[in-house]
C-alpha positions as CSV (number, residue, x, y, z in Angstrom):
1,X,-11.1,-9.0,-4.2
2,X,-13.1,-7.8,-1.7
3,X,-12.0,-3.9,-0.7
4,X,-12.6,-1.7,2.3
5,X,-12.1,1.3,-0.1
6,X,-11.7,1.7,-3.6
7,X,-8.1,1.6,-4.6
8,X,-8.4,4.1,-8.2
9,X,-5.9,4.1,-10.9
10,X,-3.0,1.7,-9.7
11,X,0.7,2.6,-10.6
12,X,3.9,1.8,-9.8
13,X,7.4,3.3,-9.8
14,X,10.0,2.1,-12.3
15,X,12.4,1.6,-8.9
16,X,9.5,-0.4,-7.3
17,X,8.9,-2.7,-10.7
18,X,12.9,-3.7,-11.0
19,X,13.1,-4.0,-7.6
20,X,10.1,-6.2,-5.8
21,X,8.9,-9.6,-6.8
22,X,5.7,-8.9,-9.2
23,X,3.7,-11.1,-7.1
24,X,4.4,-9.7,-3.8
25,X,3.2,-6.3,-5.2
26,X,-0.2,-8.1,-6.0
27,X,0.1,-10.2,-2.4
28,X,0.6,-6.9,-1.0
29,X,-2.8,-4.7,-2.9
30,X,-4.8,-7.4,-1.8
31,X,-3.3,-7.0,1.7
32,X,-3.6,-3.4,1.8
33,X,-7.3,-3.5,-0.1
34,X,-8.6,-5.8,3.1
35,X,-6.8,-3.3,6.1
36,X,-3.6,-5.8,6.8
37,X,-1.5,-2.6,6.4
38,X,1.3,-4.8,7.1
39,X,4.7,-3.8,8.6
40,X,3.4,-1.0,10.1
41,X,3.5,0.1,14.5
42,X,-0.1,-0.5,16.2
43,X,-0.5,3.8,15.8
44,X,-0.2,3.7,12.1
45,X,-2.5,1.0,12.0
46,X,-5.2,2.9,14.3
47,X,-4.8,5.9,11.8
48,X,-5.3,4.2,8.4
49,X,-8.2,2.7,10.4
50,X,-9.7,6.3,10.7
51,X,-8.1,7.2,7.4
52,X,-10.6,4.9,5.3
53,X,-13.7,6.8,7.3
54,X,-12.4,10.4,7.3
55,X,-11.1,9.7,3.5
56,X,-7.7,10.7,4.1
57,X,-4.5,9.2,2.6
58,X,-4.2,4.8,3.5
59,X,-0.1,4.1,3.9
60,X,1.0,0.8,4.4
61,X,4.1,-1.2,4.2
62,X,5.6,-4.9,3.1
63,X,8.7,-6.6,2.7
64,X,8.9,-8.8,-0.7
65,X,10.5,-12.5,-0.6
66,X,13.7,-11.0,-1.2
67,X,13.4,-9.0,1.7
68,X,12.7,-5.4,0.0
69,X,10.8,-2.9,1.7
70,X,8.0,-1.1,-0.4
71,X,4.7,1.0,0.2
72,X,1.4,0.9,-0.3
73,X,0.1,4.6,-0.9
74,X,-3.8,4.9,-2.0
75,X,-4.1,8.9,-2.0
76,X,-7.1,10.4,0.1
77,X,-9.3,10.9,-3.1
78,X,-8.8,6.8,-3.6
79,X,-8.4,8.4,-7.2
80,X,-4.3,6.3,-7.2
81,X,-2.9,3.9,-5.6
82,X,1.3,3.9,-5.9
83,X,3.6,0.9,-5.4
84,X,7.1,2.5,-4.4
85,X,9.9,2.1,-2.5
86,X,11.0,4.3,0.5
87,X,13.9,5.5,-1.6
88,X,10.7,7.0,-4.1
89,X,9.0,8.8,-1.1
């Protein structure tokens, strides 16, 4: 997979691994590992943009087949990346 930053140590929530399709979550890494930061207004966009440069947190946000809403956090250290659901913000 080719990365725009390294992602770390990946983990996900025990909400987020009952809840969304296992293969969206990978759909989704890849997504957010390439900058589609998916559901997310042109502003957020523009500041994980600047976030992978200035090495600050990288936020992004999908909706699984079933329709469930879940985030992509990769922390500003890219030490760990979390798969979560809003509810686990």
């Amino acid at each position: 997979m080719n990365s725009l930053f390294p992602l770390g140590q990946m983990v996900i929530t025990a909400t987020a691994r009952i809840s969304v399709h296992p293969a969206d979550v990978q759909l989704a890494i890849g997504r957010h590992a390439r900058g589609d930061w998916g559901d997310l207004d042109t502003d957020d966009k523009a500041a994980n943009d600047a976030a992978i440069l200035e090495l600050t947190r990288v936020f992004s946000a999908y909706h699984d087949r079933n329709g469930t809403k879940f985030y992509v956090i990769t922390e500003h250290d890219r030490s760990l990346t979390t798969i979560l659901l809003p509810e686990d913000y």
